[in-house]
C-alpha positions, 0 to 999 in steps of 0.5 A: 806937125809932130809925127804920131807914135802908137808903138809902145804905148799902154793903151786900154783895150778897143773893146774895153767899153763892150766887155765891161757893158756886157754888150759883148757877144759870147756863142752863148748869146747867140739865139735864134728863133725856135733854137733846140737844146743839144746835149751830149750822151757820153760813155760811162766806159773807158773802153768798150765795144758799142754792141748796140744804140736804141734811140726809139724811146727818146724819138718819140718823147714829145718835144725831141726833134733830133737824135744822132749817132755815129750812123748818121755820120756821113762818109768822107774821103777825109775821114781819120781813124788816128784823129780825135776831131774825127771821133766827136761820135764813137763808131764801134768802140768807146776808147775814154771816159766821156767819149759821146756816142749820142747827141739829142735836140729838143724844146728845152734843157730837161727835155733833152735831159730826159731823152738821154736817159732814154736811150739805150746802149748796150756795151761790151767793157774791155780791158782799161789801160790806165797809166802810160807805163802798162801800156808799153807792156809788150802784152798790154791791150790795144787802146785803140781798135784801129792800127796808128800809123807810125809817126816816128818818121816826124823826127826826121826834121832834125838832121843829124838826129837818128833813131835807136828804136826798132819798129818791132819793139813798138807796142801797139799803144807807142805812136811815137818813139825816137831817141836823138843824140849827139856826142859820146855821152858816156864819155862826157859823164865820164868827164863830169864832177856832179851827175844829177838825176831824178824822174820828174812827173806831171800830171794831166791839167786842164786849160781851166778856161772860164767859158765852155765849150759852146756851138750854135749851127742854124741850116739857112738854106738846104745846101749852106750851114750858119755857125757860131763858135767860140773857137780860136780859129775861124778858119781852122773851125771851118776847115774842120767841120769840112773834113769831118763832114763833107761839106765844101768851104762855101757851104759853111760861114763860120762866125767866131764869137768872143772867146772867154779863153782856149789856152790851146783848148779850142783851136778847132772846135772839138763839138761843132759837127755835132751841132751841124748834124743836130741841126739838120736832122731837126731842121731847127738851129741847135745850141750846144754847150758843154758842161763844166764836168763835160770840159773835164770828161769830154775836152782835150786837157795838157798830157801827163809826162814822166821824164827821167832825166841824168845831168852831168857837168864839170866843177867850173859849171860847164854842162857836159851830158844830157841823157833821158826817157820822156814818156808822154801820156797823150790819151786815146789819140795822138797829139797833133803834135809829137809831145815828146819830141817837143820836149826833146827839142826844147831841152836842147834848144836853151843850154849846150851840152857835149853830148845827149841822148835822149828818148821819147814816146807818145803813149796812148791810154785810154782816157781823154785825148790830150791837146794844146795847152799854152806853150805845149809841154814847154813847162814840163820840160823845163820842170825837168831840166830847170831842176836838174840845174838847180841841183847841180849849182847847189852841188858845186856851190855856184850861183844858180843865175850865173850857172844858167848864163854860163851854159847858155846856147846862144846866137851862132851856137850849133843846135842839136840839128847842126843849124845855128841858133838865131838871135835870141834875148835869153842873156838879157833876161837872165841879166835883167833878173839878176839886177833886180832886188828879188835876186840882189838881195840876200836870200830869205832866211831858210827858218825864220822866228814864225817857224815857216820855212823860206826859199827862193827859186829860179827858173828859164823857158823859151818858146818860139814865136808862131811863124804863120802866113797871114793877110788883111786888109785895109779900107778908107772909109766914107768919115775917113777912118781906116777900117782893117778887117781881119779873120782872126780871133781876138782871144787876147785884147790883140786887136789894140795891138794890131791897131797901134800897128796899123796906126804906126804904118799909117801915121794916124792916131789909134782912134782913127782905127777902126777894127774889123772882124769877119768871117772867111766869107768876107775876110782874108786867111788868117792863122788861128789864134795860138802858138804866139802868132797873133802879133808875130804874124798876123801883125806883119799881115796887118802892116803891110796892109797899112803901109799899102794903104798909106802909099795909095793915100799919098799918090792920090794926094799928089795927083791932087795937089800936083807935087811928089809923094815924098813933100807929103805927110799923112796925119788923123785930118788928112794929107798936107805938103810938110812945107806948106800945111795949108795945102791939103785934103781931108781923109774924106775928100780923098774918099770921096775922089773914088767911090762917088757916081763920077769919081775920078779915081778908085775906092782906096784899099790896101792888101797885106800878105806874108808868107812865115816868119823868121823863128824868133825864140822868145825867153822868159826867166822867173823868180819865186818866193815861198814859205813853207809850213813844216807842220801841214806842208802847206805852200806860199807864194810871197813874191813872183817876178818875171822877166820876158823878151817881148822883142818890142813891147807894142803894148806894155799894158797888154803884154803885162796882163799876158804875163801875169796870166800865164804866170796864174796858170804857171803857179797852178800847175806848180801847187795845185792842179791836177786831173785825177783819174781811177784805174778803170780812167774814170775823173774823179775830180771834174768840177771846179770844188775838187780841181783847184785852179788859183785865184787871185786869194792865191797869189801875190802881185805878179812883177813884170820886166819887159825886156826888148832883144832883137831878133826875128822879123815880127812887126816892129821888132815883136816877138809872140808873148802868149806862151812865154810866161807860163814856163818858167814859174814852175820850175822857179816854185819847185827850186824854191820849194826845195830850198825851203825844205832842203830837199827835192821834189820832182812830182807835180803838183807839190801839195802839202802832203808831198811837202810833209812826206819829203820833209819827215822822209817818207815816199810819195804813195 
């Protein structure tokens, strides 16, 4: 009998039939009887102390059954002043614009909605730091009335690597500073023929996801919560609520719903303890879900950064210095992660420079804390480092494509850290898009006969695949199907990924799969859904699972049939001895064998369990189109192609709606979006009709080519998609756009105005 083969077939998603339906279960499908209405009252303040809360009036209107603030927090020892997850209540102060200080519950929608207004708060304003450049001031205010502690000991992690920065220096709004380098940089521009450089900005952005946040938390019994989160993580959802909360592991079940997207922006949760206190003080389940200008106010979008950045190289292209200051505006708490640092590492990471030197600090503000977005802050240093690039082969009158392949830090080449670079696919990318015709061709006449102006653009980014522990499990089942159950999200149709993994490892077909989800009450750990893990990691989890299966089905087998393990072969109908098929037993009598009154052997389940991943750097190259309208300044996007090393491609269909995601998103950032905020760090854009998020009327057909380069130990050779595709058509856009205008733009996003003011040489206001 032919073996199966899932690995690299286009199939439709598992739960395509569920969605299309509608049967699909969102957190806002959730209801339970008699669920209370929560709702957020929010500071109209950036910054400001709390003098006082008055909750008596919405008390007693009828229908309130529970009103919360910071006093009915409960004390724990795992509180953090430093952490935003801890500050889903201010306490005494108010550090950004839609902070809540009060959550109601009641009857119904316009109930809850008059509460709020009922509650009184008397507030003392203090000064708003605004931008990340005042608050570096030695005489700034403090955004935060808490001391940060320091951070810059992160950086450590880089060998070689040291700090230039003295902690006295250090404001009270810098959480993080450091500067890296290597080389003698002076020297190195010393020995340049070109020097480029230019202050690249961009702005705050939000992940734009299409479901809000939303929550539902039901106390079943006295001492135990029930949750329903749309979150990314179940684990980490419940691991937060623990910390913020005090409430042990046991005490929680988690239930992660379907998710209509995150994008980084709910690994853990950000509103869930307010449901769990709502719904304990009522003694009622509570649904809390957040508005679309509540996303905007009260969520974490993408930080803003302001990069200036200085590139030398010589007259044959070799790159000689890299020298730089990022500035990262992360909001009114530290990033989970050092965002500067990041940017640091990644600029080092894809090209070799002699030497570098560069600085990097996270400043607070006081507007929304940021997170994760998508391969964090990876677009913006590529924005900024792409360009640079762009510029310097345009100086020396060289191929931009070869310029990149020419510098590349390939595998065995020292990283800034004096480690050697892994194996990577980034060679292949860039060859894979300089076979295909948007490069071989000419490039677009820069003025055609229409009076629009055209250029094409190039841009390169990388991201590490998520190299997170992971488990499953692997279950024959009663009609001899094999059920693997899993802990973790499905954010991205990654379930039929990982069946045709668990299929591949069993020798089945996809459809004898059965996929599983379940909360931490019945399934093993997994990592949440982010960082390009799912496949990487939790893939290698769901692998071992299987193959773990499939050897305990084949030694079942040949006890039965009484011949060796390896005269078997394992099909959808059962096991057989490959010389003679006849010889057999179904999925079902094999089961059966274990889990009847007087069975003779045990039930059959596998158990998969890796520990991290070997890094895997995951590249992707795009190219961009445009016209430009020299009249209005108005930019098209006419062709988009990108080029991704998936490693193996598990699912092309899948990894190919990844990429044109991402790409969507990319663009975005590239033309359109951007989070405005008032000197007093009020949003003056928070809804959809004044924040401008692409639709499909914006873009083209978006080309993929998947490219495989081994590398990394991910199952079957693959290597995480998710955040891959989003870099590299920001910067592919703004080189596109200046080839068009015959001039630079270094300020996201590149609206017509910009346009228009660097084509008649006025400066951006």
């Amino acid at each position: 009998m032919p073996e199966t083969r899932s690995i690299g077939q286009p199939l439709p998603r598992v739960d395509a039939m569920e969605k299309v339906r509608g049967q699909a279960i969102f957190a806002a499908d959730i209801n339970l009887p008699q669920t209370l209405v929560g709702k957020l009252l929010t500071s109209p303040h950036a910054h400001a102390e709390i003098l006082s809360i008055d909750t008596s009036k919405a008390e007693a209107l009828p229908g309130v059954r529970a009103v919360i603030t910071a006093a009915d927090i409960p004390e724990v020892d795992t509180y953090d002043p430093d952490h935003r997850l801890h500050a889903f209540l201010a306490r005494q102060f108010v550090v950004f614009a839609g902070q809540p200080v009060a959550a109601v519950a009641a009857d119904d929608l316009p109930t809850a909605e008059t509460a709020l207004e009922l509650i009184e708060v008397e507030y003392r304003p203090l000064p708003v730091v605004y931008t990340p450049q005042e608050a570096i001031l030695p005489d700034s205010p403090a955004v935060s009335r808490d001391a940060y502690r320091d951070s810059s000991a992160a950086a450590d992690t880089t060998a070689e690597t040291e700090s230039d920065v003295a902690k006295e220096e250090k404001t009270p709004n810098i959480f993080y500073q450091q500067v890296i380098k290597g080389g003698d940089v002076d020297a190195a521009f010393a020995e340049s023929d070109v020097v480029v450089e230019h202050t690249y900005t961009m702005p705050t952005v939000h992940q734009g996801y299409v479901e809000p946040h939303a929550v539902i938390a039901f106390w079943d019994r006295a001492d135990h919560v029930t949750v329903w989160e749309c979150v990314q993580g179940a684990f980490s959802g419940r691991d937060f609520i623990v910390k913020t909360l005090g409430i042990t592991p046991t005490n929680i079940t988690l239930n992660s719903t379907e998710i209509g997207g995150g994008f980084g922006g709910k690994i853990d949760g950000l509103f869930a303890p307010l449901a769990v206190l709502l719904a304990k003080k009522a003694s009622r389940p509570v649904k809390l879900i957040l508005t679309r200008r509540e996303e905007f106010t009260s969520a974490n979008p993408a930080p803003s950064t302001t990069i200036r950045l200085k590139t030398g190289a010589k007259r044959d292209g070799k790159l000689t210095a890299l020298e730089g200051e990022i500035l990262v505006d992360v909001g009114a708490f530290p990033l989970f992660l050092n965002a500067s640092f990041n940017i640091q590492w990644l600029m080092l990471h894809n090209y070799k420079f002699q030497a570098w030197r560069l600085e990097g600090q996270d400043v607070l503000t006081n507007k929304a804390s940021a997170g994760a977005f998508r391969a964090p802050v990876a677009v913006n240093a590529a924005f900024a480092i792409e360009s640079q690039l762009d510029e310097i082969a345009g100086l020396l009158d060289l191929d931009p494509l070869a310029l990149r392949l020419q510098n590349l830090l390939l595998q065995d080449d020292l990283l800034p850290n004096k480690e050697a670079q892994v194996r990577v696919g980034s060679k292949e990318v860039l060859a894979a898009l300089a076979e295909h015709s948007s490069w071989t061709s000419a490039p677009p006449t820069r003025l055609g006969d229409d009076g629009l102006l055209r250029g094409r653009g190039l841009g390169l980014g990388s991201w590490g695949s998520g190299t997170q522990t992971a488990s499953a499990i692997a279950i024959l089942e009663a009609d001899g199907k094999i059920r693997i159950v899993l802990g973790t999200v499905d954010l991205t149709g990654s379930y039929t990924s990982l069946a045709q993994i668990a299929a591949e490892a069993l020798g089945v077909s996809v459809k004898q799969l059965v996929m599983t989800k379940a909360s931490p009450d019945h399934a093993p750990f997994a990592p949440v859904s982010a960082g390009s893990s799912t496949i990487y990691s939790m893939g290698g989890a769901v692998k071992e699972a299987a193959l773990d299966l499939r050897s305990k089905i084949l030694n079942r087998a040949a006890q039965v049939l009484q011949v060796s393990e390896v005269e078997l072969a394992l099909n959808d109908e059962g096991v057989f001895v490959s010389a003679e098929p006849e010889k057999s037993r179904t999925l079902q009598a094999l089961y059966e064998m274990g889990a009847t009154w007087f069975g003779e052997y045990g039930p059959l389940i596998g158990l998969g369990s890796v520990t991290q991943r070997k890094p895997a750097p995951a590249f992707a190259g795009s190219i961009a189109e445009v016209t430009v309208d020299p009249e209005t300044g108005q930019v098209t996007l006419t062709r988009l192609v990108i080029a991704q090393d998936v490693g193996k491609a598990i699912n092309p269909l899948s990894i190919e709606g990844q990429i044109q995601g991402g790409a969507a998103q990319s663009v975005g950032m590239a033309l359109w979006e951007e989070v405005m905020y008032d000197e007093q760090g009020q949003i003056l854009n928070p809804s959809l009709l004044d924040y401008h998020m692409p639709t499909a009327m914006d873009l083209p057909m978006v080309e993929t080519i998947l490219v495989e380069a081994p590398g990394g130990d991910g199952p079957y050779g693959a290597k995480g998609v998710g955040e891959p595709p989003i870099i590299p058509s920001v910067p592919a856009v703004a080189n596109a756009v200046s080839a068009a205008i015959g001039t630079r733009t270094c300020d996201l996003p590149i609206s017509p105005e910009r346009v228009w003011r660097a084509l008649h040489g006025k400066t951006t206001s």
